[in-house]
C-alpha positions in Angstrom: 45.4 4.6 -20.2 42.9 3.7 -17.4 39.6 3.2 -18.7 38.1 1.6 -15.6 37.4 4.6 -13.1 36.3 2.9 -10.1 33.0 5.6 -9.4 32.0 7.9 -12.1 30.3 10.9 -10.8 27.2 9.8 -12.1 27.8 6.6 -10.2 28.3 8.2 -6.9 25.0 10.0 -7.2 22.9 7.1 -8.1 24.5 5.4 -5.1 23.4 7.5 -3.0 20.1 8.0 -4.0 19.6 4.1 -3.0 21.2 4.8 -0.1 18.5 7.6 1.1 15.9 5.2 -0.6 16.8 2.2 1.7 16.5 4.7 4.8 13.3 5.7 3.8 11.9 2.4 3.8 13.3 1.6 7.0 12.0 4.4 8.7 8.4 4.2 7.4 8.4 0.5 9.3 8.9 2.4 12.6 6.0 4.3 12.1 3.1 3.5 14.5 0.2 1.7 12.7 -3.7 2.9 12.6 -6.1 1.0 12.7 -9.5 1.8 11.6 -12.1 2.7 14.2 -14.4 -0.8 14.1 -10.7 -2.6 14.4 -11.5 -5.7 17.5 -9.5 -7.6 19.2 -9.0 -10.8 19.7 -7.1 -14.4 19.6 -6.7 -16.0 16.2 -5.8 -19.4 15.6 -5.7 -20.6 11.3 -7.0 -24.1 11.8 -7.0 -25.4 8.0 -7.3 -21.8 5.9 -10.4 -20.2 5.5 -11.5 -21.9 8.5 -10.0 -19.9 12.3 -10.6 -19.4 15.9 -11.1 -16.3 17.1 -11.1 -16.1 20.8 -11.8 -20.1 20.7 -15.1 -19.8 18.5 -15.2 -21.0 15.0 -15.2 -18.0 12.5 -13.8 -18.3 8.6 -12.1 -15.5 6.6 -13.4 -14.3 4.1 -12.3 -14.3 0.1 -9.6 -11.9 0.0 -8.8 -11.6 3.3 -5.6 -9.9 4.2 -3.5 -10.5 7.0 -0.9 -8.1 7.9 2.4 -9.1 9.9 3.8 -7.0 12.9 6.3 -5.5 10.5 2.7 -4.7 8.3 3.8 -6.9 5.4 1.1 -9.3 3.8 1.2 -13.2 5.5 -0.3 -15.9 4.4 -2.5 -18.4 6.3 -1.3 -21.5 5.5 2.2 -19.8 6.6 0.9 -19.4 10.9 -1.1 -22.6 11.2 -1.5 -23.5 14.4 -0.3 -20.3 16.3 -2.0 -18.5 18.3 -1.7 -14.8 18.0 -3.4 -11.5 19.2 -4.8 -9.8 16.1 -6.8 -6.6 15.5 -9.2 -7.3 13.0 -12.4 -6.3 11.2 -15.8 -8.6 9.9 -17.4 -7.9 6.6 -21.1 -8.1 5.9 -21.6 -11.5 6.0 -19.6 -12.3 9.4 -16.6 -13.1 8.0 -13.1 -12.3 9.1 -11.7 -9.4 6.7 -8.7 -7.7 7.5 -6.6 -8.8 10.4 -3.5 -7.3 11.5 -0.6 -9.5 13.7 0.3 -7.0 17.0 3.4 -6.1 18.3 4.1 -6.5 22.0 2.9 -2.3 22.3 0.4 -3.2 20.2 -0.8 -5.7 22.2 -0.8 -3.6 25.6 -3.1 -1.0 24.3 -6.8 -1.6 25.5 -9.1 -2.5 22.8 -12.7 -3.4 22.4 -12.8 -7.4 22.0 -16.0 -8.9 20.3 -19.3 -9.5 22.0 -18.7 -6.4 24.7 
């Protein structure tokens, strides 16, 4: 008596559900990203987090600022000290830096209004 079947049918289904799950996700990172209208761009540098450069002058980012990878997953600032990157990025009320996004090479290319023009 064989009690082991290697894939039920109920099995084979879930299996492939995760299968067309995985594709999903993997497609949705190939998408091209948006970024909002007031967006600049410039040159970021993380000093000692809050405190950055952006386009060599001091700026800070604010509390719960988020920083988005090229692959548009959430970094962390103590994680790119000292690298300098070209970022999209928005200021909140106060002058701080808000939301900041980490461009691709495409990204990059694309003409974009930098601060102070």
């Amino acid at each position: 008596m064989n009690r082991c079947s290697p894939f039920s049918a109920s099995r084979r289904v879930l299996l492939t559900l995760a299968g067309l799950g995985l594709c999903t996700l993997a497609h949705a990172q190939l998408q091209v990203r948006n970024f909002p209208a007031s967006a600049l761009r410039g040159t970021m540098v993380v000093t000692q987090p809050p405190i950055i450069t952006m386009d060599g002058k001091p700026a800070q980012l604010s509390p719960g600022a988020r920083i988005k990878g090229a692959n548009n997953l959430l970094v962390l600032s103590g994680s790119i000290v000292g690298q300098e990157l070209t970022v999209n990025y928005t200021v909140e009320q106060h002058g701080m830096v808000h939301d900041v996004w980490i461009l691709t090479e495409a990204e990059a290319a694309e003409k974009r209004k930098r601060a102070g023009q």
